[in-house]
C-alpha positions in Angstrom: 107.3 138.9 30.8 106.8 135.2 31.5 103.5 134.1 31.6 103.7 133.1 35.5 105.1 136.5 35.9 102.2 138.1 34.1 99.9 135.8 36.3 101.2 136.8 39.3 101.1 140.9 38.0 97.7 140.5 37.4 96.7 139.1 40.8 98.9 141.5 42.5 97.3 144.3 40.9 93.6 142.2 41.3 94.3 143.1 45.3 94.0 146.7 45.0 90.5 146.5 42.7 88.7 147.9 45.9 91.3 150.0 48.1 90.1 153.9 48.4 93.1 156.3 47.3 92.4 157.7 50.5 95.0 157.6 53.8 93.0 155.2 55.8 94.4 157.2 58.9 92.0 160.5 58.1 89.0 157.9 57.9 89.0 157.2 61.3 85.1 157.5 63.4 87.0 159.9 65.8 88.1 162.3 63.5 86.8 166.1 65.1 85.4 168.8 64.0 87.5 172.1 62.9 87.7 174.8 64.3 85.7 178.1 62.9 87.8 180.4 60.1 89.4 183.4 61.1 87.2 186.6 61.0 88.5 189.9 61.9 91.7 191.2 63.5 93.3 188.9 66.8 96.7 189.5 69.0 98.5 187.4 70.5 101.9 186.9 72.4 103.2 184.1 69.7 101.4 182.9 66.2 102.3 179.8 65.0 101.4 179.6 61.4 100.7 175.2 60.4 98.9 172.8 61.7 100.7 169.4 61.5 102.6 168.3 64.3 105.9 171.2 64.0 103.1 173.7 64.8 100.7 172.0 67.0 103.9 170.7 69.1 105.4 174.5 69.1 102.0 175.9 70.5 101.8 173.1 73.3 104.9 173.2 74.4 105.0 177.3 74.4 101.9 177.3 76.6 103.8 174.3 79.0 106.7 176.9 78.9 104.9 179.4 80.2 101.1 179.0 80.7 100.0 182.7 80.5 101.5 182.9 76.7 98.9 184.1 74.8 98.8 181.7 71.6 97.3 181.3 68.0 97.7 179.0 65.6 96.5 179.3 61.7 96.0 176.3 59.7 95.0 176.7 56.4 93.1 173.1 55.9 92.5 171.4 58.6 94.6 170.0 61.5 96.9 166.9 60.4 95.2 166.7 56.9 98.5 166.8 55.3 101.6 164.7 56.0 101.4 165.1 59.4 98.2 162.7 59.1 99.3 160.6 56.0 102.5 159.3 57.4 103.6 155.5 57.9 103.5 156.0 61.7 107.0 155.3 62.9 108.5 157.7 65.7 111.5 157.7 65.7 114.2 159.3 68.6 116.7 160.2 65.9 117.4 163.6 65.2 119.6 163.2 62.3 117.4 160.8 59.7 118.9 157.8 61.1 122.2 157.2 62.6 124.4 156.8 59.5 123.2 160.2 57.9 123.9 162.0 62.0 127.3 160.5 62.1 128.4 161.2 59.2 127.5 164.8 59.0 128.1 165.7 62.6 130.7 163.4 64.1 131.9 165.8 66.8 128.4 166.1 68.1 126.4 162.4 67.3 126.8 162.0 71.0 125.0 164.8 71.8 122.7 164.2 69.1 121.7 161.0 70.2 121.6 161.5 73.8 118.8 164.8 72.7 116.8 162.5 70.8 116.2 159.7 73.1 115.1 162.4 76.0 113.0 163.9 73.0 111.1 160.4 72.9 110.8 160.0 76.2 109.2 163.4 76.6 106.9 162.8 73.7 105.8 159.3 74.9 105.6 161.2 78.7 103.2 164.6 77.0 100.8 161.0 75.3 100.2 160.0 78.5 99.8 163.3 80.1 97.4 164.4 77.7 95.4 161.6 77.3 96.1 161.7 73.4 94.9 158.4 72.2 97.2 158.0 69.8 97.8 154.1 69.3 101.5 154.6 71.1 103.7 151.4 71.0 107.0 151.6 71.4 108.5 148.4 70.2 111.5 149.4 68.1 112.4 149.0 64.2 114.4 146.3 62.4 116.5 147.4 59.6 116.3 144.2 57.4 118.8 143.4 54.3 117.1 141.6 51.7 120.2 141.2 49.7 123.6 139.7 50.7 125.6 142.1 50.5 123.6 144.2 53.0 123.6 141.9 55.4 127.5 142.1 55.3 126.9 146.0 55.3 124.7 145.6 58.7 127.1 143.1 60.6 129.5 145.5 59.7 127.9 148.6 60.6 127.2 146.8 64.1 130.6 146.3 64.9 131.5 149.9 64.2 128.5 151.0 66.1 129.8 148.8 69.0 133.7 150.3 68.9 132.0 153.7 68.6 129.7 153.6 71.8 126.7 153.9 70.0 125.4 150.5 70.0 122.7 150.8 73.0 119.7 148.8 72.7 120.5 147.6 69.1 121.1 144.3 68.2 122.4 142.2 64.9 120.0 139.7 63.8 121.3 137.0 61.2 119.0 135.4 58.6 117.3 132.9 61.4 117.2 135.3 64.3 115.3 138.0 61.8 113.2 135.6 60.0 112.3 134.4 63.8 111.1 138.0 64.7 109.3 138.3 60.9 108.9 135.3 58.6 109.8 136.3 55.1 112.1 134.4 52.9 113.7 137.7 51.8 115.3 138.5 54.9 118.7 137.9 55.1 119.7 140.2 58.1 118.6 143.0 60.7 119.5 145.1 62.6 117.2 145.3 65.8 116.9 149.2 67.6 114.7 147.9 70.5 113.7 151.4 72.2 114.6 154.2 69.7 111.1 154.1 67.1 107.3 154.2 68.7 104.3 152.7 66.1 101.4 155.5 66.6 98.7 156.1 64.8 99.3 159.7 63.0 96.5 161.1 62.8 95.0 160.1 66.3 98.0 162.4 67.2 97.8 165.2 65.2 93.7 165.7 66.5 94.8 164.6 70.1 97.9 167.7 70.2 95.1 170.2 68.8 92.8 169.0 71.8 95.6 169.3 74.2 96.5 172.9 72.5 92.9 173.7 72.6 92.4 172.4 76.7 95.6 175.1 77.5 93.9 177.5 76.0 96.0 177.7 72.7 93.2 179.3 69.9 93.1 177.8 66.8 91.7 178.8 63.7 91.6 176.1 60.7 90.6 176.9 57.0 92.5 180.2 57.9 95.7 180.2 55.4 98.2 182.8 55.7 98.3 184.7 52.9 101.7 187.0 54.1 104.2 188.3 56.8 105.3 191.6 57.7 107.2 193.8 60.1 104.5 195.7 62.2 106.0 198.0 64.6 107.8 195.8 67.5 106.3 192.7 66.4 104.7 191.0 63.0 101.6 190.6 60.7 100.2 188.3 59.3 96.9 188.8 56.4 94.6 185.9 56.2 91.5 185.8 53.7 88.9 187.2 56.5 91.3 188.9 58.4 94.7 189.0 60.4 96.8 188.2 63.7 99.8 190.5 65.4 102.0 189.1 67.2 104.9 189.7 69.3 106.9 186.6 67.7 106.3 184.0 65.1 107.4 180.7 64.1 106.5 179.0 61.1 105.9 175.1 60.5 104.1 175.0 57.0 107.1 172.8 55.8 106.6 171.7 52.4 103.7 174.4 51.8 105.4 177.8 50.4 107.4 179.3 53.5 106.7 183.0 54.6 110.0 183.6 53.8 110.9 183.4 50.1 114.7 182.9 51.0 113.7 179.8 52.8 112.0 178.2 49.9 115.3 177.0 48.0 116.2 174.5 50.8 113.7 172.4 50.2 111.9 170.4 47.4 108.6 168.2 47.1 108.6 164.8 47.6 105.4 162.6 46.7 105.8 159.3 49.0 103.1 156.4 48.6 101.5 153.8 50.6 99.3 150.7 50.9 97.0 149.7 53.9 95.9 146.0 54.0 92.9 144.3 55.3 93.3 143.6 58.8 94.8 139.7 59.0 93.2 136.8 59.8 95.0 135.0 63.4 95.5 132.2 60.7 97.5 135.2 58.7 99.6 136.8 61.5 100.7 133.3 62.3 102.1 132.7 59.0 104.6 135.2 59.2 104.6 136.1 62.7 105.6 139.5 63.8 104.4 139.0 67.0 106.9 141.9 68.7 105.1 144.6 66.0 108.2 146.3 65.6 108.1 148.9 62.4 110.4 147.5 59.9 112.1 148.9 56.8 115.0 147.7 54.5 118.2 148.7 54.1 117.8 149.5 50.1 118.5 152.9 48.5 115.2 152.9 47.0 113.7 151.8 49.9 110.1 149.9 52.3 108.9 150.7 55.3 105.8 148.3 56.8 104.4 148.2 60.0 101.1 146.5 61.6 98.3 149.1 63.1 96.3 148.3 66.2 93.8 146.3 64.3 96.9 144.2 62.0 96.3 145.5 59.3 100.1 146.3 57.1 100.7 149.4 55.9 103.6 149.2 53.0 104.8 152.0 51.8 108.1 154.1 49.8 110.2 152.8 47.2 108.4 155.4 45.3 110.3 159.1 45.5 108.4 161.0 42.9 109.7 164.9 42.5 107.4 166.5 39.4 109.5 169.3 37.6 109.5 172.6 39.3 108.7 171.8 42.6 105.1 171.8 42.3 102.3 170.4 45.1 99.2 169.6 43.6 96.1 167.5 44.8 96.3 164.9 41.9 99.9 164.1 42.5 98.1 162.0 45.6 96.9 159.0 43.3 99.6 157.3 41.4 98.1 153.6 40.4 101.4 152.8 38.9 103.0 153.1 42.3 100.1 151.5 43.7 100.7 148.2 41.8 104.4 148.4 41.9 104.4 148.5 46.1 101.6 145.6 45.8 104.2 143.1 43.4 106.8 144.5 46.3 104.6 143.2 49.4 103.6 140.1 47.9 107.5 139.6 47.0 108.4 139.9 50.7 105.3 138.0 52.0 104.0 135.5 49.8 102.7 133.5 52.3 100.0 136.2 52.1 98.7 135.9 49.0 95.1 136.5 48.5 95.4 139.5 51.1 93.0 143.0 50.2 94.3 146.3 50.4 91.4 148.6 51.4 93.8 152.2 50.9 95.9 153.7 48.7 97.5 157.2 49.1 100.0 159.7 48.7 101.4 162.8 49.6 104.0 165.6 50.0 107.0 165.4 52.0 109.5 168.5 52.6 112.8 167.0 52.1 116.5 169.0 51.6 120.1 168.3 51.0 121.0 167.2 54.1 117.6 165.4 55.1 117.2 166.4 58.4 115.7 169.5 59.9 117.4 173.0 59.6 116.3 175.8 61.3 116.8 179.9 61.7 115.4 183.2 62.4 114.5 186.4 60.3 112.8 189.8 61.6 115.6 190.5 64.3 114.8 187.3 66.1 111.3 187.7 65.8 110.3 184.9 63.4 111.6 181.3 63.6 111.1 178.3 61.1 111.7 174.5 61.2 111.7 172.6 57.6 113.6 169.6 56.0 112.7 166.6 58.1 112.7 164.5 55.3 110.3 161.9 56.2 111.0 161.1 59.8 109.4 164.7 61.3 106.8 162.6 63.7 109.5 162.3 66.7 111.9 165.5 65.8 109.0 168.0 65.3 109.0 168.2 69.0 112.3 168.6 69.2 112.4 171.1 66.2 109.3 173.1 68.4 111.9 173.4 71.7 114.4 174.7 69.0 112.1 177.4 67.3 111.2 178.7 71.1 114.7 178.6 72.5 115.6 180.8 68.8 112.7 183.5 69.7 113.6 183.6 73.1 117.0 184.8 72.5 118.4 181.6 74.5 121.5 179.9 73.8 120.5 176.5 74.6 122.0 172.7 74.6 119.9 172.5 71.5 120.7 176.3 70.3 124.4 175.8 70.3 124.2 172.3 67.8 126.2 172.5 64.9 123.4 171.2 63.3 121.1 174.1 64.4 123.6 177.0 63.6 124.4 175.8 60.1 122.1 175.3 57.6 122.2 172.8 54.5 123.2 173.4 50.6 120.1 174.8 49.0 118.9 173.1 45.8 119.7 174.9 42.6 116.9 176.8 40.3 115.1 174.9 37.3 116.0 172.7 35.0 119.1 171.7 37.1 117.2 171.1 39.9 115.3 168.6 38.5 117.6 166.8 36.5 120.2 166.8 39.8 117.4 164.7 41.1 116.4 162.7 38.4 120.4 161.2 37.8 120.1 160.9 42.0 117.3 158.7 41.3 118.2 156.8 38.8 121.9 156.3 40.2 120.5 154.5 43.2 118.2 152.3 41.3 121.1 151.4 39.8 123.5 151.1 43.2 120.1 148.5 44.3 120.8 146.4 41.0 124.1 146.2 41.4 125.5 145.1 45.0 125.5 148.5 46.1 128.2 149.8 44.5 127.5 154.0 44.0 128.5 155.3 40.4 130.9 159.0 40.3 127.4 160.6 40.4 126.5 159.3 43.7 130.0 159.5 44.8 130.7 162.8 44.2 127.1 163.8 45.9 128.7 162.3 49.1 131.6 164.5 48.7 129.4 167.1 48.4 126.7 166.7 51.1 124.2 166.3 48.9 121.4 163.9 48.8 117.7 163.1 47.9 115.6 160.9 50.0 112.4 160.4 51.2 
């Protein structure tokens, strides 16, 4: 490394000396108090086992269903401790893990698709406001920005197919000066604008405003209460926690990347450690630099890829790149810190804003994501209909966990819905083989689209034949 290179390395990495490798979301002043442990044996109409947003959504929008439901929901931490409160913050309406992914695994029905997800925004950003959740809600869109030439060629031409196909609503092409105009960095070479389809929120202001709405409707939640196992009792289910248990007429399980209930769900999805940063909040001096005065979330259009957006105070959180699997699968508490990552995201933001130099990062975290083949959300039943799960959202659950908790209700109802009747609800994805081939699927995966990055783009046999397939990795 040259020695200005090595300079610069060492006063990246000099701007994380302080930051806490803790997500500054879960430091907040206004974070509440759990809820008591389980003790002894409870009832109930419908247990939802989790407590990030696919189970806190479920029980709200069971008791708004029908308000005499008699609810419980387990969570083995506490509420939102997990991704659901260590997430960047973007809420987004797709359905599908972005538009390319839904159109080209559901053509027939991307349509549909995308007509469900913007109503399932709109009913999220309407349930904010109706429950007074103080959740830091802006919708001001997402840019896709290329920081390479040939993806701004890849945008403008996505655009124009977008524009043949119908699907171009609200979503405008910015060239190099119309996106460097919205954002100033001198690695933009493109964007692509989505105006109304992505919220910025604050994640865990949600998760604890849900459980208050949950708790205000009379849902009853117990947290520090994991549970331990399911089983068929009589007409309805059981489940054991470590002071007691809950039966229950139906169940629907959000745990997500934590072990499913099932064992036969647990193939379809694999661990993903995803890492951010969280500056200082900027100066007015600093915002001007680079502008950003819309605050739309913004992520590029790389494989390996960023995501950034400014919270209410303007501070940056940059985060991704990063898609760390450990061999077999495994979730541990450790595999939150990774410095290395750390210093390689901080080279990264200094990279796309050097007009910042100087800047502090105050936190530094990780965490799990649940992410499978297809990396959108797959759903089904068990028990004769009397369990229903939601897993897979790959990294963009905030907005289609509501949707996913309308899916899980219309499964244990019996109902064949406009949401019951999707392709993408009926048919599950390709589950991910057993170890070693699991890992080292994963491992080429990763390394393949370092290489695509380095090298215009272009996807090696690997890659191409994982496209044939279905297959992907992502985070």
């Amino acid at each position: 490394m040259a020695p200005s290179a090595m300079s610069r390395q060492a006063d990246w990495t000099k701007s994380l000396s302080e930051a806490q490798p803790v997500p500054y979301w879960l430091e907040d002043p206004g974070k509440p108090h759990p809820e008591p442990a389980l003790t002894g044996a409870d009832t109930c109409d419908l247990l939802v086992v989790g407590g990030g947003y696919s189970g806190l959504w479920t029980a709200l929008n069971a008791k708004e269903r029908d308000p005499g439901r008699d609810v419980v929901l387990l969570e083995g931490h506490e509420v939102g401790w997990a991704a659901s409160g260590r997430n960047g913050g973007f809420c987004a309406a797709s359905l599908t893990h972005g538009l390319p992914n839904g159109l080209a695994r559901w053509p027939e029905e991307i349509n549909r698709l995308q007509e469900l997800g913007r109503r399932n925004l709109d009913g999220f950003e309407a349930a904010v406001a109706r429950h007074g959740i103080d959740c830091e809600f802006e919708r001001t869109g997402e840019i896709d920005v290329a920081t390479e030439t040939y993806q701004a060629w890849e945008l403008r031409d996505w655009h124009k197919e977008l524009e043949q196909k119908g699907l171009a609503d609200d979503i405008e092409f910015l060239d190099a000066d119309a996106v460097r105009a919205q954002v100033a960095s001198p690695t933009f070479e493109a964007g692509l604008w989505d105006r109304r389809g992505v919220a910025m929120l604050h994640p865990a202001k949600l998760a604890w405003g849900l459980k208050q709405a949950c708790l205000a409707l009379g849902v009853r939640v117990y947290e520090h209460t994991p549970a331990l196992d399911l089983k068929a009792y009589g007409t309805g289910m059981a489940v054991r926690t470590p002071y007691g248990s809950v039966r229950a007429r139906r169940v629907a399980l959000g745990t997500n990347i934590f072990p499913n209930l099932l064992k036969r769900v647990r193939a379809y999805t694999v661990p993903v450690y995803d890492y951010a940063l969280m500056t200082e909040p900027l100066t007015a001096e600093q915002l001007g630099a680079i502008g950003w005065k819309n605050r739309q979330g913004l992520g590029d259009s790389a494989n390996q890829f960023h995501y950034f957006r400014l919270s209410a105070d303007n501070r940056i959180l940059w985060g991704g790149y990063d898609a760390i699997h450990h061999y077999g699968g495994r979730v541990r508490r450790e595999y939150d810190d990774r410095p290395e990552t750390y210093a390689k995201l901080a080279g990264h933001f200094f990279t796309c804003f050097p007009q910042l130099e100087g800047v502090r990062f105050t936190h530094a975290w990780g965490g799990a994501i649940d992410t499978c083949s297809r990396f959108s959300a797959f759903f089904g039943t068990a028990h004769q209909g009397r369990v229903a799960y939601a897993a897979g959202y790959t990294g963009l659950g905030v907005g289609a966990t509501r949707f996913g908790a309308d899916v899980m209700l219309d499964l244990l109802a019996g109902e064949e819905t406009e949401r019951t009747r999707l392709e993408m609800v009926r048919k599950k994805p390709l589950p991910f083989p057993p170890e070693p081939f699991a890992w080292t699927g994963i491992a080429l995966t990763k390394w393949s689209l370092a290489r695509a990055d380095a090298h215009g783009g272009h996807r090696n046999l690997w890659l191409r034949a994982m496209d044939r397939l279905g297959l992907g990795f992502d985070s």
